[in-house]
C-alpha positions as CSV (number, residue, x, y, z in Angstrom):
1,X,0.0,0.0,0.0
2,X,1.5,3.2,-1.1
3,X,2.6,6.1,1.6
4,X,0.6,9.1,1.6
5,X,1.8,11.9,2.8
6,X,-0.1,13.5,6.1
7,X,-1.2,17.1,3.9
8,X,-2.7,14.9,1.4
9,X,-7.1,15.3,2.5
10,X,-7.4,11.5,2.2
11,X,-6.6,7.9,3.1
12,X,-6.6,4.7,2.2
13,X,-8.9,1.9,4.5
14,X,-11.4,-0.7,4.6
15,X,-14.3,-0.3,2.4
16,X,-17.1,-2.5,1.9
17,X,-16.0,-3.7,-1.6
18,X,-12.2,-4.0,0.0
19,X,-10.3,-0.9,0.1
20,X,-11.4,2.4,-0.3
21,X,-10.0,6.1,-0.5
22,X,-11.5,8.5,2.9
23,X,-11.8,11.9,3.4
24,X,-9.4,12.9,6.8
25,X,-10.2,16.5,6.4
26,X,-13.3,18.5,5.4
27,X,-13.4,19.1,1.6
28,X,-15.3,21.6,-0.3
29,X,-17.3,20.6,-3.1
30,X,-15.5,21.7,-6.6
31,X,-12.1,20.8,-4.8
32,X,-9.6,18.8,-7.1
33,X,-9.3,15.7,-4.8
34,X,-6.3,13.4,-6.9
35,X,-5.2,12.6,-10.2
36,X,-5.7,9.2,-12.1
37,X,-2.4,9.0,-13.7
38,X,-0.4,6.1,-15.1
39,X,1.1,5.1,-18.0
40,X,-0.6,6.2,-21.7
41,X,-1.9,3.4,-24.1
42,X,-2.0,3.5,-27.6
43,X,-5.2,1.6,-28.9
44,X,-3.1,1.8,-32.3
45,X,-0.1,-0.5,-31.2
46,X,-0.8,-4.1,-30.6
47,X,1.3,-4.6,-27.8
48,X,-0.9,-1.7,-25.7
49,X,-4.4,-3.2,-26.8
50,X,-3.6,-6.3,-25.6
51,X,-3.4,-4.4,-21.9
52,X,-6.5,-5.8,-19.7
53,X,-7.1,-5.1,-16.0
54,X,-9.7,-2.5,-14.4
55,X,-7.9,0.1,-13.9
56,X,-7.7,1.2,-17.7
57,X,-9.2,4.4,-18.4
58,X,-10.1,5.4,-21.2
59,X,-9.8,9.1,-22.6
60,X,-10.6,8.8,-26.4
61,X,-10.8,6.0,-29.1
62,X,-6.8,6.4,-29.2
63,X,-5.5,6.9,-25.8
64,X,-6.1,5.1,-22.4
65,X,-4.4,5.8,-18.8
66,X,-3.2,2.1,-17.4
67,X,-3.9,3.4,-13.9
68,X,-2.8,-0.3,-12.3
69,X,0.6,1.6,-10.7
70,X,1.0,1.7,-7.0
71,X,1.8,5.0,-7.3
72,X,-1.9,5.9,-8.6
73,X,-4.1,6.7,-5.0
74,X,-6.3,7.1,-7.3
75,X,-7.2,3.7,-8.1
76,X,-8.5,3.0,-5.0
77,X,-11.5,5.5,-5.4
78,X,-14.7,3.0,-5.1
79,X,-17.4,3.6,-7.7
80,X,-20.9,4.8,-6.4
81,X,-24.4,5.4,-8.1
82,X,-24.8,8.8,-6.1
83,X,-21.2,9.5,-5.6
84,X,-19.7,12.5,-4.3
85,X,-16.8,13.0,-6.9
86,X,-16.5,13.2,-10.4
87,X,-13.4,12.9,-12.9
88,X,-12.6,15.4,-14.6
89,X,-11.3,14.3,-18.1
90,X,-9.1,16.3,-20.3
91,X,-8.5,14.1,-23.5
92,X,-6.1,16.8,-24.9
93,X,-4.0,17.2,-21.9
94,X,-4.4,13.4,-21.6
95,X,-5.1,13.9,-18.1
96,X,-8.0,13.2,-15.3
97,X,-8.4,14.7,-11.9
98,X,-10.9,13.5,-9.2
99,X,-13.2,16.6,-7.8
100,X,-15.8,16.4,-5.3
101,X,-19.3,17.4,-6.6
102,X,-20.2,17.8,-2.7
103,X,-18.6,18.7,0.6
104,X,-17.3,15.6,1.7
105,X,-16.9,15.4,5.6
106,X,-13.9,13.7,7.4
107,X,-14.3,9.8,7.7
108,X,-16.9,10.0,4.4
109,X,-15.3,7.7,1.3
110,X,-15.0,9.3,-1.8
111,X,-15.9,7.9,-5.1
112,X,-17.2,8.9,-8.6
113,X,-19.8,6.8,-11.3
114,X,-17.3,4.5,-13.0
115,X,-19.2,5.0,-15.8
116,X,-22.1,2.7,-17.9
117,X,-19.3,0.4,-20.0
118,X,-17.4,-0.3,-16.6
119,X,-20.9,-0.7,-14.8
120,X,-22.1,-3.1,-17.2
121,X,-18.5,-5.1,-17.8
122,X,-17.3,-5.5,-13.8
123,X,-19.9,-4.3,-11.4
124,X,-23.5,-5.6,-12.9
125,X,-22.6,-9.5,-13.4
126,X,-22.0,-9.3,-9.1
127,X,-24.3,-6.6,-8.1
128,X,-22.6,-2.8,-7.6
129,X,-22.5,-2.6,-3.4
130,X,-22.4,1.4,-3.7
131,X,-24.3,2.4,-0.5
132,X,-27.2,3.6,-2.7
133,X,-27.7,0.1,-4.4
134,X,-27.2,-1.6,-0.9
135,X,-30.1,1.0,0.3
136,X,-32.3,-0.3,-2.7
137,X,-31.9,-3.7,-1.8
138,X,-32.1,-3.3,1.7
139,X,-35.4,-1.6,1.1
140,X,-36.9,-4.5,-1.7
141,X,-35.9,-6.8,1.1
142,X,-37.6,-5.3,3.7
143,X,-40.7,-5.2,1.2
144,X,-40.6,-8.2,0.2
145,X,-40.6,-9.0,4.0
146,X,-43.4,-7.0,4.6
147,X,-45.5,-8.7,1.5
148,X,-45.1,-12.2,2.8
149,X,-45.7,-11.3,6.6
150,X,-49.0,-9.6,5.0
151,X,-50.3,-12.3,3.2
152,X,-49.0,-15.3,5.9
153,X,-51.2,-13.2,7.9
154,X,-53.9,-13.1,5.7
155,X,-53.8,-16.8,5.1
156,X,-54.6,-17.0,9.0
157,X,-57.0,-14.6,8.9
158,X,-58.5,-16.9,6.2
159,X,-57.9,-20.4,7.7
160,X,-59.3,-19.2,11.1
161,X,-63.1,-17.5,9.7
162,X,-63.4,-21.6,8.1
163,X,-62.7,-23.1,11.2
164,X,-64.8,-20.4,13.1
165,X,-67.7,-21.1,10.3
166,X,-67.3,-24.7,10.5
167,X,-67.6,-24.8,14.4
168,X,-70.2,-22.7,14.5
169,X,-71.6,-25.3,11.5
170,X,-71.0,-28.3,14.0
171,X,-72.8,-26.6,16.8
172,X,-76.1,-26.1,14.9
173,X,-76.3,-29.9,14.0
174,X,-75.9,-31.0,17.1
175,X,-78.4,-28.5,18.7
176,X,-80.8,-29.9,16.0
177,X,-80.5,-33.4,16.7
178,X,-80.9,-32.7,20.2
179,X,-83.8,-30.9,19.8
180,X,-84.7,-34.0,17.6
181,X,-84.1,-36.4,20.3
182,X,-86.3,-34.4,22.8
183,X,-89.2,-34.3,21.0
184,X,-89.6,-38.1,19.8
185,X,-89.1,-38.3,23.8
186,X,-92.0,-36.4,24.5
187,X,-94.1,-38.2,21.5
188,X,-93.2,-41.9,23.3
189,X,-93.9,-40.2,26.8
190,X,-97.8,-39.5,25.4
191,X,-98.9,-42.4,24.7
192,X,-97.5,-44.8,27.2
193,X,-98.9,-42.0,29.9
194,X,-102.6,-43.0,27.9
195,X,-103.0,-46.1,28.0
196,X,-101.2,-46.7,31.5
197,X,-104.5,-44.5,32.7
198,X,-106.6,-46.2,31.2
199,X,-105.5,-49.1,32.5
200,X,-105.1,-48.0,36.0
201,X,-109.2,-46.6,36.1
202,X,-110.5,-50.1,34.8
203,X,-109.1,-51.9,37.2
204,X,-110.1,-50.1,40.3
205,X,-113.7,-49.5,38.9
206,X,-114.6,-54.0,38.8
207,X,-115.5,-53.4,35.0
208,X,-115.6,-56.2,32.9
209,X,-114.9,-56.4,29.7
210,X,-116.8,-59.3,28.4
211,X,-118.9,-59.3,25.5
212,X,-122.5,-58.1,25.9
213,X,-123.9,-61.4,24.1
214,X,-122.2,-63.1,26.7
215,X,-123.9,-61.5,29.3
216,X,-127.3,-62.1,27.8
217,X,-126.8,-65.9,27.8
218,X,-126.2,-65.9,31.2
219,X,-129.2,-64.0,32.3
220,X,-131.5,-66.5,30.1
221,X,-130.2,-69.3,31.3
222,X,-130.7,-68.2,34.9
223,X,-134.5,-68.1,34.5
């Protein structure tokens, strides 16, 4: 890790992608914050095409800055969605400075929007984890959170109204049967009650019940 000397408004520490460039002093926004330097490329020579890492940087269609040195601080500016620097690209100086496009507060990392070819290349195919696209996420998570506690809940809500319905179901069948039951109760009781009375009276009162063409026989006979 290169030396950087105590004037310098920055350093280098632990980001969440790895290593990141910080703020260690206040600076104001429009401030030239570093240069991205390192050795020119010529697109036109075969030997400088065939250069690949990602730290290139392109200025034109001709020439590109191979920024991979240690002695580019530079380099270790993070990219951000809603960053807080910018580079500044002069294609006829062949030459790129870093400048913050807000005040950037003492312990704050700096970064700057590598750009849509970069974007798309490095940091899409593994998700950019700029603290704007970790906010997104962090929020869709805590939606999609939401959405399945909402309709678990609902689901409940659901399951317990058909068990409610079909208790409440149960409970009127069995209060009709034993409404049923008591009333073929009664019916029995009735009739049994009847004839027992009958009964009862016809046997206190000496009544017979023989035939009256019986009775006749006996009378004429008896005479």
């Amino acid at each position: 890790m290169p030396a950087i000397s105590t004037k310098k408004p920055y350093r280098i520490g632990r980001s969440r992608t790895g290593l990141g460039l910080f703020a260690t002093k206040p600076i104001k926004k429009g401030a030239k914050i570093v240069r991205y330097f390192g050795p020119l490329l010529d697109s036109r020579k075969k030997k400088d095409d065939a250069i690949e890492n990602k730290y290139l940087f392109e200025l034109n269609g001709r020439w590109t800055i191979d920024g991979s040195v240690r002695e580019n601080i530079a380099r270790y500016i993070n990219h951000a969605c809603k960053p807080n620097a910018e580079s500044d690209v002069s294609a006829r100086k062949r030459k790129v400075v870093i400048r913050a496009i807000k005040n950037i507060e003492p312990g704050d990392e700096i970064n700057y929007d590598y750009g849509t070819d970069y974007f798309k290349a490095y940091l899409k195919p593994i998700g950019c984890k700029c603290a704007a696209c970790e906010k997104k996420r962090k929020k869709k998570r805590a939606e999609a959170r939401a959405e399945k506690a909402r309709l678990k809940a609902k689901a409940e809500k659901k399951a317990l109204r058909k068990a409610e319905k079909q208790a409440a179901k149960a409970k009127e069948n069995t209060k009709q049967k034993l409404n049923g039951a008591k009333a073929n109760g009664k019916l029995l009781n009735g009739h049994a009650g009847k004839s027992a009375t009958r009964k009862t009276t016809a046997a206190k009162s000496g009544i017979s019940a023989r035939p009256k063409d019986m009775a006749g026989r006996e009378n004429s006979a008896s005479a």
